[in-house]
N, C-alpha and C positions, 0 to 999 in steps of 0.2 A: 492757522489753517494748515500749515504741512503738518503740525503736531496730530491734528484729526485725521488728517488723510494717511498718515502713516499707522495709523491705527487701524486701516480697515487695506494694510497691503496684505500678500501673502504672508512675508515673514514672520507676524502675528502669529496666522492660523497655523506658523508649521513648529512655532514655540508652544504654540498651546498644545498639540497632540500629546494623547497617551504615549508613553515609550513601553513597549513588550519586549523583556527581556530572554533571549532564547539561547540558548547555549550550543545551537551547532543548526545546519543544513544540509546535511551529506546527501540524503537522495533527493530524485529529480522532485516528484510532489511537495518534497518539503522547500525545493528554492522557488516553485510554482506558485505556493499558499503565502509564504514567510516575504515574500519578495512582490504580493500584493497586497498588505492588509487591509483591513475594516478601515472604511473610514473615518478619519480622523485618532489616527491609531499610522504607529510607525513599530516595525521590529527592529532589533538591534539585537548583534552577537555580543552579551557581558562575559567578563573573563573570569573562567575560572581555574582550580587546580589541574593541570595537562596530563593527568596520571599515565596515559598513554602515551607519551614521547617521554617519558622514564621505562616503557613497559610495562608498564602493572598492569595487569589482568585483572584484577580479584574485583569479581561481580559487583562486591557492594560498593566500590570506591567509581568502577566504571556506571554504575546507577544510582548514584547518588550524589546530586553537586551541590558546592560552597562556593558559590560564586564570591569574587570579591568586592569589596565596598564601595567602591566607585568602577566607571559611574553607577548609581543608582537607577533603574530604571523603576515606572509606576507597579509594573505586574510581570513575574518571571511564568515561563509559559515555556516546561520541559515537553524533553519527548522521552517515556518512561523514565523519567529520572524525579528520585524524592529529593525536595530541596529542604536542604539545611539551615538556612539562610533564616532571620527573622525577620520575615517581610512579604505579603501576601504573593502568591502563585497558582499556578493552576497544572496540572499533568495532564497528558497527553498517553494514553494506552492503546496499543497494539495488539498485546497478547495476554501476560498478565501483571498483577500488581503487588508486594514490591516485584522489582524484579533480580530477586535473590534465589534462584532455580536452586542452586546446590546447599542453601545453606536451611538448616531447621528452622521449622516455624517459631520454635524456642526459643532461638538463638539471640542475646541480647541485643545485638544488632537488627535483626529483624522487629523484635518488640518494639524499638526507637523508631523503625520507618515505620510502623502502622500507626502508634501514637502521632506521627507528622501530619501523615494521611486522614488521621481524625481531629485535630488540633485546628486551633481558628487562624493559622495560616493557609493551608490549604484551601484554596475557594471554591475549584470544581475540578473532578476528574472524568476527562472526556475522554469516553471510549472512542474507537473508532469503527465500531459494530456493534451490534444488536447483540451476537453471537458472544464477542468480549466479555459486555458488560454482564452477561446475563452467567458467562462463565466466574468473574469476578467477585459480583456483588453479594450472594450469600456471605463469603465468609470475614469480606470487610466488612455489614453489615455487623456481623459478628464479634467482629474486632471493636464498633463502636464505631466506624464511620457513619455520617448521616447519611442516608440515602437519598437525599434532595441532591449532595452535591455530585451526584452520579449524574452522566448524560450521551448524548452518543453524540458525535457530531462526525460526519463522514470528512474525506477527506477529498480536494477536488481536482478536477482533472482538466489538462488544455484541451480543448478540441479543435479536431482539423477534419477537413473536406479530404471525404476518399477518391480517390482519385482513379485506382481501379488498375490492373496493371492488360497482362496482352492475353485479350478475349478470348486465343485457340487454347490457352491452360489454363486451368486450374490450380491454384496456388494457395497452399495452408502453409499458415507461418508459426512457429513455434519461437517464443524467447524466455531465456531465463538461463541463470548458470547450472543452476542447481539442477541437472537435465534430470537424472533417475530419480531423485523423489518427486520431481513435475510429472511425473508420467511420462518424459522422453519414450523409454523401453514401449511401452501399450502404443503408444504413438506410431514408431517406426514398425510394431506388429498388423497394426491397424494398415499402415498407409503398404506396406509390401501386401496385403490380402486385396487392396482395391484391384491391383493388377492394371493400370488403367497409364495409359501409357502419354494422356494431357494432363495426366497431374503430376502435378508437380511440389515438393516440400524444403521448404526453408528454414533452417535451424542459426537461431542463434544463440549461441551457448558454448563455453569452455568445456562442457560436457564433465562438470565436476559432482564429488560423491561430498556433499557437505551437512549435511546432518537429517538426523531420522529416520534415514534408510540408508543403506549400505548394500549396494548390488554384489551377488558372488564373483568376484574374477572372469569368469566364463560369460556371465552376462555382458558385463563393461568391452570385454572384447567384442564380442558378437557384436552390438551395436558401434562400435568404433569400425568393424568393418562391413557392417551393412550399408551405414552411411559412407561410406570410400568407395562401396562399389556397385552403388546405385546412381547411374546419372541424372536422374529424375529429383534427387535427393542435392542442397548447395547447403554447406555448412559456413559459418562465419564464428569463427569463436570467439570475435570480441570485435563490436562497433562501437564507436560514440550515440550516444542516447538518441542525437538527431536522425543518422542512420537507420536506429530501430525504426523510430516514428515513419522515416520515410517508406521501408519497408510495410508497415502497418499499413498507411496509406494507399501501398497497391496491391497488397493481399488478397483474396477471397475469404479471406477464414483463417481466426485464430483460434488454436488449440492452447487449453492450460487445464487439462485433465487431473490434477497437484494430489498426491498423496496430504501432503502435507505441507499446511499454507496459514499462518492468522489471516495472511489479504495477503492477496496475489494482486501487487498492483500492475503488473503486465497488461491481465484480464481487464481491468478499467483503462489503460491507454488503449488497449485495441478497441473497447468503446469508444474512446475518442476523438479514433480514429475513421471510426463509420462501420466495424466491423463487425459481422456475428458470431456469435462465441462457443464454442463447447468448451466447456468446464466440468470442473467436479465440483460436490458438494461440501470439500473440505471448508475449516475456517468461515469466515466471511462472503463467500463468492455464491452462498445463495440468496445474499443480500443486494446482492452485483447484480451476476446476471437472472435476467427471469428467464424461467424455462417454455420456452414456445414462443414468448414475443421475441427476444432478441438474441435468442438462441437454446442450448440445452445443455441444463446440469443432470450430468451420471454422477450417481453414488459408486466408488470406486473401492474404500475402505472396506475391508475383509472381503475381497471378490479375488479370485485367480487373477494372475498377470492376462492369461489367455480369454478368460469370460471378458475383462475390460476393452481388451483388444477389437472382440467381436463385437461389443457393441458399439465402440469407437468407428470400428471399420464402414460399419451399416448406416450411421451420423455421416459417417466421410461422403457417402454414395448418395445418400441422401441429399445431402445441401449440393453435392456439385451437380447433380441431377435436376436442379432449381432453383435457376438463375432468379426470376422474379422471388422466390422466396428470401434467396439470400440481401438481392435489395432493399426488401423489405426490413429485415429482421436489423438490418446495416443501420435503417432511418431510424429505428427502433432504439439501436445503442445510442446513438445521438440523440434522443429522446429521452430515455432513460439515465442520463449525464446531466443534462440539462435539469432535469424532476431533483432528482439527487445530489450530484456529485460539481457541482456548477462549484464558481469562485463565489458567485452571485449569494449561493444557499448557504455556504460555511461561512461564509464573510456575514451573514445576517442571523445565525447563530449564536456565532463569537461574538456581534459587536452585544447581544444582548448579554451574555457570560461575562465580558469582559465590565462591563457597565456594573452588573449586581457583586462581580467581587471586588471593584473599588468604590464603590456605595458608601461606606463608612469608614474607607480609607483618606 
């Protein structure tokens, strides 16, 4: 009789789980996802070559893992990374796939990752947009990928009760390092035209120049002392992740206007935060936010610094001019998270993904 009953404790059910083997967590959505899985399914970090605590750079070695042999877990599950390993997997994409930006499409190396990516180890490669996959897929199709194992699977988001901050301002928050290719600059053009002396703007950001755009000297200043010498204007240039949130939390309105973005995952926590959103159309973020239920995407891409500003500005005056709108559009984010971006919805995605690529394993 204990032989039976031990049979039906937990310990059982936590030997029998699938093991997902993942090779790293560094942002917040991935310890969010990675640190809930599907049930009956556990993730585990497997170890592989540390090319970067040698310094190595070189693209292909930093997207490409060889995990080592033990432990073994059932299914290795990268985030853009081609696995070398012979043992089923699945990939995770952001942007694109390989992800070998600098090196020819010729390039012996590169031939290797697409034969991996069509090869009967690879089980499925999940986009993480509509946008992605749809940039992607031609030319791996190309390459001989199946296109069955293409699929999107969003990524998801915590949610929190907005809480709302002190009813006599108005308060847009802005987060992101990367300030001038977010649209920082249109931003601070925008919020100096409102002229409006209850609003108020919060930045959080290192205020750094990190790829894709390169503001001229003269801009980078200009803004460095707009924001110094506008009291309306609090800069923070580096919180802990909770801090943001909290900030989100009592905002009126978040800004992520992004030149250049795969996913602006900012834009989906201040959804999950309650908030309504201007963005741009870059990347993924019209898959995000809808425009008019839970806020408005501008097209921003080839438009003047000053045309974006103007329409920015008009959006700024607009929502603070409409307080019932903006609740609305806030219940809306939280709505649109929930439909989407839930733990609930990619947990019941993956456990289906996860199932059909150990089917015959």
């Amino acid at each position: 009789m204990v032989r039976g009953h031990a049979l039906n404790t937990p310990y059982r059910n936590q030997y029998s789980m699938r093991t997902i083997g993942i090779s790293h967590k560094t942002r917040y959505w991935q310890h969010y996802c990675f640190n809930n899985p599907p049930e009956g399914h556990r993730y585990a970090r497997m170890p592989d070559i540390p090319w970067h605590v040698a310094g190595i750079k070189w693209e292909f070695l930093a997207n490409t893992k060889l995990f080592l042999p033990y432990p073994r877990p059932d299914l290795y599950h990268t985030y853009n990374g081609v696995v070398a390993n012979a043992h089923p997997w699945v990939v995770e994409v952001e942007s694109y796939l390989p992800r070998y930006q600098r090196m020819p499409r010729t390039h012996p190396l590169y031939r290797w990752a697409l034969r991996r990516l069509a090869g009967k180890h690879c089980k499925a490669i999940i986009f993480t947009s509509h946008r992605t996959m749809g940039r992607n897929r031609p030319f791996l199709e190309a390459a001989g990928v199946d296109p069955a194992k293409m699929t999107v699977v969003y990524r998801a988001v915590e949610q929190f009760g907005h809480l709302g901050g002190d009813p006599s301002r108005f308060t847009i928050l802005f987060a992101g390092n990367g300030f001038y290719r977010k649209g920082g600059v249109e931003l601070l053009k925008a919020f100096r035209r409102m002229d409006r002396t209850d609003a108020r703007l919060v930045i959080i950001s290192r205020l750094e120049t990190d790829w894709g755009l390169c503001p001229l000297p003269e801009v980078k200043a200009w803004a460095e002392k707009t924001i110094a010498e506008d009291p309306r204007i609090t800069l923070h240039r580096q919180l802990p992740h909770d801090r943001v949130i909290e900030h989100m939390r009592a905002a009126d309105l978040f800004v992520g206007a992004t030149y250049l973005d795969p996913f602006n995952n900012t834009v989906l926590e201040a959804m999950g935060a309650g908030l309504p959103v201007i963005c741009s159309d870059a990347g993924a973020l019209g898959e995000v936010v809808e425009h008019g239920r839970n806020g408005w995407v501008m097209h921003v891409n080839d438009k003047a610094s000053a045309d974006v500003a103007d329409e920015l500005s008009a959006l700024l005056v607009r929502m603070m001019d409409d307080p019932e709108g903006r609740r609305r559009m806030g219940r809306e984010s939280h709505a649109i998270v929930q439909e989407k971006f839930s733990l609930d919805t990619r947990n019941g995605r993956l456990l289906k993904l996860y199932a059909q690529a150990l089917a015959d394993h």
